[in-house]
C-alpha positions, 0 to 999 in steps of 0.5 A: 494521473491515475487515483490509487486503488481502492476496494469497498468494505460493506457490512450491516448496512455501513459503507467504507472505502479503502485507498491504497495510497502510499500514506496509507503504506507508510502508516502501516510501516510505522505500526510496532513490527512494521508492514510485514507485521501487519500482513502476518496479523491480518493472515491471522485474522488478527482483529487489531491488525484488521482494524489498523488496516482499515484506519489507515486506508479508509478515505473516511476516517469517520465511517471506518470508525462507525464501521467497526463500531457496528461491528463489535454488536454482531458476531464477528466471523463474517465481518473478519472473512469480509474484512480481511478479503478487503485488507488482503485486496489492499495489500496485494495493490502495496506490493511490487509487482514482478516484472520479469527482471528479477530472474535475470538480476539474480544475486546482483538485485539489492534488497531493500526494506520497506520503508526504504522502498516506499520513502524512495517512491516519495522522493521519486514522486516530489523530485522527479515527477514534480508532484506535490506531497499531497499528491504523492500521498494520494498516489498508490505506490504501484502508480508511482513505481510504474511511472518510475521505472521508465525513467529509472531505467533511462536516466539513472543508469550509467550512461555508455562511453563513447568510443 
């Protein structure tokens, strides 16, 4: 299994790593407005949503504490265009990547949310791939939805009648 995808955030000395684990997806679902929120906030350089960001995702929650501490005695421009750089990289590792499929499902493909989309790789992770929770928190949702997509693809649809 591979580790989820993480980006680092240095800024005046302070060292925070990001992971793009799917608790970290799930976390930002649940803040008020849900993922695309979030995403709208930190286009904006929205510092709340930056920072609700990196909480989220810093592997230690203690340095992405002390990070934005140090932060708020400086000016705040180079460390928000750091910052949301960081947060923009964590995004794009959250999000389905296209797979080609989409132009030939057309009207056909069901749109989902996200929290439907993240809860079903969660399920998919404890059921399917026998992972533990801890384990699926810990994965990226790219990871999991990668190893989900041969087996959705084989065993969850209807099988051909026998002539």
């Amino acid at each position: 299994m591979q580790p989820a995808y993480e980006t680092i955030l240095e800024h005046h000395g302070h060292v925070v790593v990001l992971r793009a684990s799917l608790r970290a997806a799930i976390d930002l679902d649940a803040l008020p407005g849900g993922f695309n929120a979030t995403v709208e906030g930190v286009m904006g350089q929205s510092y709340t949503s930056i920072r609700d960001v990196l909480l989220a995702s810093a592997t230690d929650r203690a340095a992405a504490v002390s990070l934005l501490a140090a932060a708020a005695h400086k000016p705040l421009a180079p460390f928000m265009a750091e910052a949301q750089a960081a947060c923009l990289s964590i995004f794009a590792a959250f999000l389905p990547q296209d797979s080609g499929t989409a132009s030939t499902q057309g009207a056909s493909a069901k749109l989902v949310t996200m929290r439907d989309y993240l809860g079903e790789l969660f399920r998919f992770g404890t059921g399917w791939l026998g992972w533990t929770p801890a384990e699926v928190w810990n994965a990226s949702p790219g990871e999991s939805r990668l190893l989900s997509s041969p087996i959705s693809t084989v065993w969850l649809k209807p099988r051909p009648a026998h002539p």
